[in-house]
Biopython code that builds the backbone (N, CA, C, O; Angstrom):
import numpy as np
from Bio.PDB.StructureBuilder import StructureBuilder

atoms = [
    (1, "UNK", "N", (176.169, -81.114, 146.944)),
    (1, "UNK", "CA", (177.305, -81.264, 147.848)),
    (1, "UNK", "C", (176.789, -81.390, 149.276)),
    (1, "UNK", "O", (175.820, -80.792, 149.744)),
    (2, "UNK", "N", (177.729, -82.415, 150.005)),
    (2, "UNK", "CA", (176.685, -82.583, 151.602)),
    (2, "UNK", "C", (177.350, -81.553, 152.247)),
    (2, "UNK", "O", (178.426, -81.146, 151.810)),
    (3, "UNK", "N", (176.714, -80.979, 153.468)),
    (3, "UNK", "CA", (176.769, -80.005, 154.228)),
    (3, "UNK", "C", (177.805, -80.736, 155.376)),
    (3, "UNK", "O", (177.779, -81.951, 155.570)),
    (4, "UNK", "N", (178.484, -80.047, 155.919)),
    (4, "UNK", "CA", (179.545, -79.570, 157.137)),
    (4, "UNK", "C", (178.545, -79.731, 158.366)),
    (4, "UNK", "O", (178.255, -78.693, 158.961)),
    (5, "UNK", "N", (177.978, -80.955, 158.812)),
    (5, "UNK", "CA", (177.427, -80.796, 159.909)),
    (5, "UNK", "C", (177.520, -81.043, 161.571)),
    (5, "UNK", "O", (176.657, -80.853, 162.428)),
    (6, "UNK", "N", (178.744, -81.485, 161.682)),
    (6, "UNK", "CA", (178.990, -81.519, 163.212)),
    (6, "UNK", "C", (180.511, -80.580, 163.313)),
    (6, "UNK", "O", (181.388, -80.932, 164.102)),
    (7, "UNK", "N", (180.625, -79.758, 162.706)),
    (7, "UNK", "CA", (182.046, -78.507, 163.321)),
    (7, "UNK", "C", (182.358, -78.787, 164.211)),
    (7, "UNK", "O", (183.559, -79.045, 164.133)),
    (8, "UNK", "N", (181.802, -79.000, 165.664)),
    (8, "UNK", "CA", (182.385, -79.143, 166.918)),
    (8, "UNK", "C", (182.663, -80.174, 167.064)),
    (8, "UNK", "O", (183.351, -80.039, 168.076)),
    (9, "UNK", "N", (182.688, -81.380, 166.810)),
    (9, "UNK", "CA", (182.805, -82.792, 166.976)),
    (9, "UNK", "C", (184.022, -82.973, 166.053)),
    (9, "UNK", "O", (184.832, -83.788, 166.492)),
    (10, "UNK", "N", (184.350, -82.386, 164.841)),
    (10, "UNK", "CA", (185.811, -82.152, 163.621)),
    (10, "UNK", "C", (186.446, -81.525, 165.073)),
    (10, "UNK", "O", (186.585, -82.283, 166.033)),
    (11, "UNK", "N", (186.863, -79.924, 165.176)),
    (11, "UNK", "CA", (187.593, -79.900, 165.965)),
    (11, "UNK", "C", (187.906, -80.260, 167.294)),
    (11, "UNK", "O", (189.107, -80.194, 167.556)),
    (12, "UNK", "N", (187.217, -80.594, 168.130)),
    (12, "UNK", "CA", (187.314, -81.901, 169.519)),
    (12, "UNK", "C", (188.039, -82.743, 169.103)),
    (12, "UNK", "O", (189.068, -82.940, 169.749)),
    (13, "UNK", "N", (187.834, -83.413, 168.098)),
    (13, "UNK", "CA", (188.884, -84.199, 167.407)),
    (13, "UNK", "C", (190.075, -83.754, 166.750)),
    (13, "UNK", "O", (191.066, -84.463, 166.925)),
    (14, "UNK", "N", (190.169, -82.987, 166.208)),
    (14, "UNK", "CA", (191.624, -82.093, 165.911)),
    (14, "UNK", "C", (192.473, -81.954, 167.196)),
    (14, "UNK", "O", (193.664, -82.207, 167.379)),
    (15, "UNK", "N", (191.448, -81.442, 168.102)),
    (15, "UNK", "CA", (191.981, -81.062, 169.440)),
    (15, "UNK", "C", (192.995, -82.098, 170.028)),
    (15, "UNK", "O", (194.215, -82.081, 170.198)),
    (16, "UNK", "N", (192.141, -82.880, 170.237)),
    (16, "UNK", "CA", (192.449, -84.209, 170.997)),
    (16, "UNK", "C", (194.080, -84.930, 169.947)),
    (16, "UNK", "O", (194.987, -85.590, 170.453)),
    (17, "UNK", "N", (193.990, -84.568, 168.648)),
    (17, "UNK", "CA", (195.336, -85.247, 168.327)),
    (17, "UNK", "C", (196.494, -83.939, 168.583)),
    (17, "UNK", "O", (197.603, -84.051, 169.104)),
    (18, "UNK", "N", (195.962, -82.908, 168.135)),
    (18, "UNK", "CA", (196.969, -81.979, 168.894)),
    (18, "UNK", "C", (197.451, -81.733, 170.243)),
    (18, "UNK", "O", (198.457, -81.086, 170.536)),
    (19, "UNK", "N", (196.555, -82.369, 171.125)),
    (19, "UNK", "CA", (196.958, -82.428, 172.546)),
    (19, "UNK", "C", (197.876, -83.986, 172.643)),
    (19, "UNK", "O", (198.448, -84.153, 173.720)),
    (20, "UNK", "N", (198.010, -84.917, 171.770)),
    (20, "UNK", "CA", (198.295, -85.761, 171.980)),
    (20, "UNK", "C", (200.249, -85.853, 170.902)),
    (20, "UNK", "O", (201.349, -86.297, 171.231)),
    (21, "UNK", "N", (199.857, -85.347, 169.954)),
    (21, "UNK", "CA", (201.101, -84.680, 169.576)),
    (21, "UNK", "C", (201.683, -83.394, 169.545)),
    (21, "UNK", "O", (201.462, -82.642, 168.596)),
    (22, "UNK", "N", (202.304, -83.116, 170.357)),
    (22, "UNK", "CA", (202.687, -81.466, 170.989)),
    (22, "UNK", "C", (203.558, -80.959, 169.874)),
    (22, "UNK", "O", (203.683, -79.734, 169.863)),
    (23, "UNK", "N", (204.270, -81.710, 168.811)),
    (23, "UNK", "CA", (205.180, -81.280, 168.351)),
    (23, "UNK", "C", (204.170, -80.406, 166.915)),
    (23, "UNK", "O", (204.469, -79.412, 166.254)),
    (24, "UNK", "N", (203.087, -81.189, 166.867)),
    (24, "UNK", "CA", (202.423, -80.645, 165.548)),
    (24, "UNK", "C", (201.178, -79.076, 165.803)),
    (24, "UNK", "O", (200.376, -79.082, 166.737)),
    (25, "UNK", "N", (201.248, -78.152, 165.023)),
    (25, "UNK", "CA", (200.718, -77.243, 165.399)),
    (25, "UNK", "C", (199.217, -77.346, 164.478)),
    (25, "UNK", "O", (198.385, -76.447, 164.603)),
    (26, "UNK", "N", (199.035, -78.207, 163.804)),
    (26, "UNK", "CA", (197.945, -78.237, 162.264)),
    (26, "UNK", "C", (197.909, -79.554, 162.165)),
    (26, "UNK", "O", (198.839, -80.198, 162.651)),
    (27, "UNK", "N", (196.754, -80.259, 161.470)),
    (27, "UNK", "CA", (196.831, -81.762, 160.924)),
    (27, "UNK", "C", (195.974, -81.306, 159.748)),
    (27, "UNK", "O", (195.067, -80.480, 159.646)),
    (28, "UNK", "N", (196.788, -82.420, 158.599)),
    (28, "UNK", "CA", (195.935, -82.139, 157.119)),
    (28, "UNK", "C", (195.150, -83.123, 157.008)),
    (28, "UNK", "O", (195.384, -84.309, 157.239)),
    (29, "UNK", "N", (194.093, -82.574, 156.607)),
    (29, "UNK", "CA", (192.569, -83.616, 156.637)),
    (29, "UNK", "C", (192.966, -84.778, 155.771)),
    (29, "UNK", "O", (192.419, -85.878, 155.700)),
    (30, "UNK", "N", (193.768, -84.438, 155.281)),
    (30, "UNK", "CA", (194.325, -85.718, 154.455)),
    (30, "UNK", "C", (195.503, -86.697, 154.866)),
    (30, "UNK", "O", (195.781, -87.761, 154.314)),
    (31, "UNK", "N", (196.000, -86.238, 155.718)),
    (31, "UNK", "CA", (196.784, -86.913, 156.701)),
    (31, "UNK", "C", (196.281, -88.241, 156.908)),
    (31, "UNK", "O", (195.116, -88.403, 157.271)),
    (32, "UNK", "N", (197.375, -89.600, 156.626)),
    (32, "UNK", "CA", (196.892, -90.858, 157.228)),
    (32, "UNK", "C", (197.059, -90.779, 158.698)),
    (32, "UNK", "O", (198.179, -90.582, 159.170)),
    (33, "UNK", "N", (196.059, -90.914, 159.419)),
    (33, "UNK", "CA", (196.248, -90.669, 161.317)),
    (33, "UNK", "C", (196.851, -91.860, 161.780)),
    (33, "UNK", "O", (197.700, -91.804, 162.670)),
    (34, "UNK", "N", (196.441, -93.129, 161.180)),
    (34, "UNK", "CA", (196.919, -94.419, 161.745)),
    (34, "UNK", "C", (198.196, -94.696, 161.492)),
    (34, "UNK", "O", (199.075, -94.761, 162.351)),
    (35, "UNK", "N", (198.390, -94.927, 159.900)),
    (35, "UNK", "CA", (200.196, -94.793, 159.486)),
    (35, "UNK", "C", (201.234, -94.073, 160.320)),
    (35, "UNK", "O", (202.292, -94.476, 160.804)),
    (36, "UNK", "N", (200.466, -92.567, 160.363)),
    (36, "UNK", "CA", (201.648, -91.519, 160.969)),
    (36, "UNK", "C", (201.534, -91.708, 162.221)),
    (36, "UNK", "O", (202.251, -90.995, 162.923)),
    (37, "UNK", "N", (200.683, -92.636, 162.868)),
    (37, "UNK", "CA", (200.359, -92.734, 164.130)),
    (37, "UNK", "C", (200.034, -91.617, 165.164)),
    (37, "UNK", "O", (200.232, -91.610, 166.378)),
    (38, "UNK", "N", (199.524, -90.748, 164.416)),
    (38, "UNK", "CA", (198.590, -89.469, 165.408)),
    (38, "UNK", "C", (197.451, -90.202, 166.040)),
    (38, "UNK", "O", (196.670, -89.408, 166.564)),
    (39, "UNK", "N", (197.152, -91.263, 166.147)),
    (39, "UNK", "CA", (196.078, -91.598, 167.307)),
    (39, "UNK", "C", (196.423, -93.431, 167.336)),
    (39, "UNK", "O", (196.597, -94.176, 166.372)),
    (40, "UNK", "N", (196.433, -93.734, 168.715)),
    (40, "UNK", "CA", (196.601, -94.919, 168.985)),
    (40, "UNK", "C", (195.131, -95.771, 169.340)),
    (40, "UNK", "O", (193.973, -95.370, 169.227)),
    (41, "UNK", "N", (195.582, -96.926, 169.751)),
    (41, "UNK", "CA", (193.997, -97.700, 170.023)),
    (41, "UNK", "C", (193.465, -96.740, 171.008)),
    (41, "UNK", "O", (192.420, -96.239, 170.591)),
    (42, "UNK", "N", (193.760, -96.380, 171.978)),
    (42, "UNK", "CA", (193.076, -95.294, 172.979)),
    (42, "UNK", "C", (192.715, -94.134, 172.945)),
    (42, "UNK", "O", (191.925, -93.567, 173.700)),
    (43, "UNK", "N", (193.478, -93.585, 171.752)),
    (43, "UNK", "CA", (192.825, -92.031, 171.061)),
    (43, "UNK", "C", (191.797, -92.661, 170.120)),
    (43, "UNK", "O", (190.822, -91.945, 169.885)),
    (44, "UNK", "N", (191.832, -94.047, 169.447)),
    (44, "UNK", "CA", (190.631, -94.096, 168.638)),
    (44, "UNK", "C", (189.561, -94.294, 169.362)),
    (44, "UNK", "O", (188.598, -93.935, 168.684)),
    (45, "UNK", "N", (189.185, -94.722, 170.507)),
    (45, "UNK", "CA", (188.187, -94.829, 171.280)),
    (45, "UNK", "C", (187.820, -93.599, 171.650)),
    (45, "UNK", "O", (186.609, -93.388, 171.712)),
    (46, "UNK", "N", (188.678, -92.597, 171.953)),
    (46, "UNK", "CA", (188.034, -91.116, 172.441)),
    (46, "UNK", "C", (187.920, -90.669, 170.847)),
    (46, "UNK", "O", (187.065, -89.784, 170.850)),
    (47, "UNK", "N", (188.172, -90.777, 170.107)),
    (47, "UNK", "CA", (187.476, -90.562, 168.681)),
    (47, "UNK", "C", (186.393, -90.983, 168.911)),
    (47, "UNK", "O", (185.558, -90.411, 169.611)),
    (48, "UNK", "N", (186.189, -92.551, 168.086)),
    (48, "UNK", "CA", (184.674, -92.774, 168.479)),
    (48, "UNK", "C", (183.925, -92.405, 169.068)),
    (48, "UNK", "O", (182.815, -92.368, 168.536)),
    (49, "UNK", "N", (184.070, -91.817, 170.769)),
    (49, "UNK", "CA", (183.517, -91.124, 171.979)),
    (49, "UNK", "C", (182.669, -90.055, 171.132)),
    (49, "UNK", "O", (181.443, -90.070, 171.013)),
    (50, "UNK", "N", (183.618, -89.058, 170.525)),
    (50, "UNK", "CA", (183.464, -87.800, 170.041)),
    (50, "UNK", "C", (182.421, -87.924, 169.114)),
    (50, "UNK", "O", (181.316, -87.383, 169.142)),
    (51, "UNK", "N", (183.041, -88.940, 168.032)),
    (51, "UNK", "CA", (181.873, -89.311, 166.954)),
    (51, "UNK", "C", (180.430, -89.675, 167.513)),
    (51, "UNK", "O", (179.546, -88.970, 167.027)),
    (52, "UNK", "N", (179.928, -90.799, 168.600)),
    (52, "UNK", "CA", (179.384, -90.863, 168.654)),
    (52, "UNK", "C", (178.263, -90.193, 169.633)),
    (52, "UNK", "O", (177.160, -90.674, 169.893)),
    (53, "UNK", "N", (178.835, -88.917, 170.133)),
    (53, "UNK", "CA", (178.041, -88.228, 171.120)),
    (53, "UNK", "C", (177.752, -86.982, 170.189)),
    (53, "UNK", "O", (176.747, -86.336, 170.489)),
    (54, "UNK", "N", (178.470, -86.567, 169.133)),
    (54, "UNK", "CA", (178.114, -85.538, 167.826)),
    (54, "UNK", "C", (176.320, -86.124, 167.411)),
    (54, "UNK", "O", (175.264, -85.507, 167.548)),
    (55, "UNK", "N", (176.565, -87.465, 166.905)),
    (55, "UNK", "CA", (175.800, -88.375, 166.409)),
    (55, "UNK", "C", (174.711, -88.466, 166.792)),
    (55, "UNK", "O", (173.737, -88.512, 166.041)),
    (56, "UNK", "N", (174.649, -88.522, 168.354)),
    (56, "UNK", "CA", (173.403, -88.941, 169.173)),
    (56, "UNK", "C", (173.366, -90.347, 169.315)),
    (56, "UNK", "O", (172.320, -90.823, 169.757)),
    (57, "UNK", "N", (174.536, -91.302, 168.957)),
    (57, "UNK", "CA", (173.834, -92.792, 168.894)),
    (57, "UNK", "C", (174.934, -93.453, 168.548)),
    (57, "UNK", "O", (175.634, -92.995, 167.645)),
    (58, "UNK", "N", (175.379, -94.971, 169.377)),
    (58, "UNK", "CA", (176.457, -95.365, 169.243)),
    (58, "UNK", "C", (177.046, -95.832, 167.543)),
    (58, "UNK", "O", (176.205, -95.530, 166.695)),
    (59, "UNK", "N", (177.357, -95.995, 167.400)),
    (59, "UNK", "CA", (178.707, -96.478, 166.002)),
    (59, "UNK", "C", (178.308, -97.688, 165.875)),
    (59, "UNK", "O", (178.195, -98.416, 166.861)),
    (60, "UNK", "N", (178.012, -98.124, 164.558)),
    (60, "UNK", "CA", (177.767, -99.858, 164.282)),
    (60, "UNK", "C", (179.152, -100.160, 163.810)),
    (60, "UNK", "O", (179.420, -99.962, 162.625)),
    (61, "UNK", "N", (180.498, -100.848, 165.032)),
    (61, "UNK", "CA", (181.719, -100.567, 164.087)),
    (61, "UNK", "C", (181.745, -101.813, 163.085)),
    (61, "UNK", "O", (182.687, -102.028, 162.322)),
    (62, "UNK", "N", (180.702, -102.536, 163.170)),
    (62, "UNK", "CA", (180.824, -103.941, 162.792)),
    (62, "UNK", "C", (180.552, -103.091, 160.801)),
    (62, "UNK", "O", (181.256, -103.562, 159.908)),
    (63, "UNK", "N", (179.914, -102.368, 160.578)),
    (63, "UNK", "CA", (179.543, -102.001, 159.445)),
    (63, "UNK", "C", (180.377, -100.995, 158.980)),
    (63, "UNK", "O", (179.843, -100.180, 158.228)),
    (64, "UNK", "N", (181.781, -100.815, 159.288)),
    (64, "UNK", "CA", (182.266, -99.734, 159.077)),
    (64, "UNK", "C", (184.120, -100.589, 158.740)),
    (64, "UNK", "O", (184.288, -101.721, 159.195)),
    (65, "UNK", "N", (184.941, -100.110, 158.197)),
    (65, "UNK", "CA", (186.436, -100.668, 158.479)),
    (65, "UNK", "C", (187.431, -99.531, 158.741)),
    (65, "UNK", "O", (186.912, -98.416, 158.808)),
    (66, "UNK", "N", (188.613, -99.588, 158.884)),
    (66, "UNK", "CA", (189.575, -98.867, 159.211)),
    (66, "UNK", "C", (189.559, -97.176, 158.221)),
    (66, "UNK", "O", (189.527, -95.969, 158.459)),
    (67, "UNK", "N", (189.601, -98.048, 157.129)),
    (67, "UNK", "CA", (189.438, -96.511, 156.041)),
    (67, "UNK", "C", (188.246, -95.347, 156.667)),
    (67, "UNK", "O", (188.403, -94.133, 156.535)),
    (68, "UNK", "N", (187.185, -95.903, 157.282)),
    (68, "UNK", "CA", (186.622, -95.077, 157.184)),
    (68, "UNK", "C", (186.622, -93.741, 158.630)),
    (68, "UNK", "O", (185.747, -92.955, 158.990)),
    (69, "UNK", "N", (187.894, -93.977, 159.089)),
    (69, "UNK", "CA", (188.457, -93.670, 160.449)),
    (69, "UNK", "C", (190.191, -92.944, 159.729)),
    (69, "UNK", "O", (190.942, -92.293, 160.456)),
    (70, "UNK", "N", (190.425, -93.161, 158.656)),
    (70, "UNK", "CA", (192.075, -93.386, 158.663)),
    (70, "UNK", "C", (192.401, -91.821, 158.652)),
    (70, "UNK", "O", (193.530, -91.596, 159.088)),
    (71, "UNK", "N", (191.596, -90.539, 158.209)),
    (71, "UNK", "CA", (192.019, -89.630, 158.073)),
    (71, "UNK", "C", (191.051, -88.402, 158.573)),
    (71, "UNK", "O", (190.011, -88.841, 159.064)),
    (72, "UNK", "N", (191.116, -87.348, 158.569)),
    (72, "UNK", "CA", (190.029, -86.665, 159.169)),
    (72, "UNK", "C", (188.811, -86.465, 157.891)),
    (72, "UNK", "O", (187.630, -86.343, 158.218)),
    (73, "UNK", "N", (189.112, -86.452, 156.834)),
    (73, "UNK", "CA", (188.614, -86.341, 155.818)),
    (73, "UNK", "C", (187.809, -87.222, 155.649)),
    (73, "UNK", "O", (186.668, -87.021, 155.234)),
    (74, "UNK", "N", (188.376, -88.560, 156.003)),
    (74, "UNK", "CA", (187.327, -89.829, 155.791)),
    (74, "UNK", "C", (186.348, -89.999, 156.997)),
    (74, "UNK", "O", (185.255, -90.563, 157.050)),
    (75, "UNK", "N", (187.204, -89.222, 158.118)),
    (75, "UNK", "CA", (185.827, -89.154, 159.188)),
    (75, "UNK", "C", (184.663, -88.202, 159.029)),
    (75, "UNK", "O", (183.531, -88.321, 159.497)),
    (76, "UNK", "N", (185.165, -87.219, 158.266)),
    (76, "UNK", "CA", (183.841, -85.949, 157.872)),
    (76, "UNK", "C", (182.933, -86.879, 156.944)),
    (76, "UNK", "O", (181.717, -86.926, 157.130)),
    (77, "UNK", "N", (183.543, -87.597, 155.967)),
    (77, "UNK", "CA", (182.584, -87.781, 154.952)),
    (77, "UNK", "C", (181.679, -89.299, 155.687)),
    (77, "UNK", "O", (180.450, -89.257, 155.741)),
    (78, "UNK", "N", (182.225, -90.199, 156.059)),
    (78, "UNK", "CA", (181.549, -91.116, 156.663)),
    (78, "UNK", "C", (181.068, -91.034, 157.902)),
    (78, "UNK", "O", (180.653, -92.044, 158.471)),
    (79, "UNK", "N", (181.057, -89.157, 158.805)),
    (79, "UNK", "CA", (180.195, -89.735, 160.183)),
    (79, "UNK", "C", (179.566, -88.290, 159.898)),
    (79, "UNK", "O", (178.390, -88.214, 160.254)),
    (80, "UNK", "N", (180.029, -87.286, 159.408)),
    (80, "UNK", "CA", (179.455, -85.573, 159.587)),
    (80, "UNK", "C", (179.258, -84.751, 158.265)),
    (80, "UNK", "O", (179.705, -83.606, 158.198)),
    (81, "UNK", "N", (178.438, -85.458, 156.970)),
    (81, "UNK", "CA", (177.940, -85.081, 156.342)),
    (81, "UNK", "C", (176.596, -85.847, 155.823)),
    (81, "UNK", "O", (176.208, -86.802, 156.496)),
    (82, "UNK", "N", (175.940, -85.505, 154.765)),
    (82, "UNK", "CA", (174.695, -85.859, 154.785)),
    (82, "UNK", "C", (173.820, -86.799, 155.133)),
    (82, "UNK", "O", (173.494, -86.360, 156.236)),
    (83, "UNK", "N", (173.343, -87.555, 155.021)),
    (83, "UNK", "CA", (172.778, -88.805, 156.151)),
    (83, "UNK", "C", (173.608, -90.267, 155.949)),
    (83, "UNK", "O", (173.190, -91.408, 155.753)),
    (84, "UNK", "N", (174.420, -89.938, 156.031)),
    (84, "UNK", "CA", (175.707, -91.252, 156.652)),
    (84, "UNK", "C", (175.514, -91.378, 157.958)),
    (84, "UNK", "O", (175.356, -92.516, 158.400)),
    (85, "UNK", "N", (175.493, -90.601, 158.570)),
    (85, "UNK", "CA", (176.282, -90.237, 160.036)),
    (85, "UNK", "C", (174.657, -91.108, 160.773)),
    (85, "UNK", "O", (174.631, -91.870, 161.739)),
    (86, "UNK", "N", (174.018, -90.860, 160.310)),
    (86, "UNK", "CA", (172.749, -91.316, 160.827)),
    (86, "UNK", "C", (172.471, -93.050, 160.975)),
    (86, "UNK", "O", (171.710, -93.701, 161.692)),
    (87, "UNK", "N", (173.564, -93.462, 159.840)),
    (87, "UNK", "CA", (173.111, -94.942, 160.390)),
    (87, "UNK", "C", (174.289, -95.860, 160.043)),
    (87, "UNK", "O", (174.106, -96.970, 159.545)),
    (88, "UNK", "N", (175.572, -95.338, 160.335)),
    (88, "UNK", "CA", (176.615, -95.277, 160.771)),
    (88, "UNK", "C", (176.861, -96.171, 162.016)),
    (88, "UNK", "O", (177.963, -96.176, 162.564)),
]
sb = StructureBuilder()
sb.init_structure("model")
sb.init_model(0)
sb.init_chain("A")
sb.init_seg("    ")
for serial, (resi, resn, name, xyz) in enumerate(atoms, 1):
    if name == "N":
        sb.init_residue(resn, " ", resi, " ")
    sb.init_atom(name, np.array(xyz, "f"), 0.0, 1.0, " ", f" {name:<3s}", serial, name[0])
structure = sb.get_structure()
C-alpha cells in the first residue's frame, strides 16, 4: 500500500476549498470538485500551486487529464503517494 506523503499539501488544499465555500464545513475525498464546482479555473491553479511546491517541481499537465484532479482522492493517489508524484 503507498504511503500518505505530502499531509500538508492534502490539507492546504482542503483549506483553500473551504475558504472558498463557506457554506461547507468538511469535503469527502470522494467528492467530484469540478461537477459540484468546489474549485473553479482559478482555484485549480492555486491547486496546482500547492501540488507543485509539495512536489518540488512543476506538473507535466500535458501528461495528466481532468480525472486526475477531479476529486481529492484522485489528487492523493496521482500527486502524494508512492512515486507518481515524482514524475507527474
Amino acid at each position: 500500500m503507498a504511503t500518505h506523503a505530502f499531509p500538508e499539501a492534502e490539507t492546504a488544499i482542503v483549506a483553500l476549498i473551504l475558504e472558498n465555500n463557506p457554506e461547507l464545513t468538511t469535503v469527502d475525498p470522494s467528492e467530484d470538485l469540478i461537477e459540484s464546482r468546489l474549485i473553479d479555473s482559478l482555484q485549480f491553479v492555486e491547486v496546482l500551486s500547492i501540488i507543485e511546491d509539495a512536489i518540488g517541481h512543476e506538473v507535466d499537465v500535458s501528461r495528466l487529464t481532468v480525472d486526475d484532479f477531479r476529486s481529492l482522492d484522485a489528487i492523493t493517489r496521482t500527486f502524494f503517494t508512492s512515486d507518481i508524484g515524482a514524475s507527474a
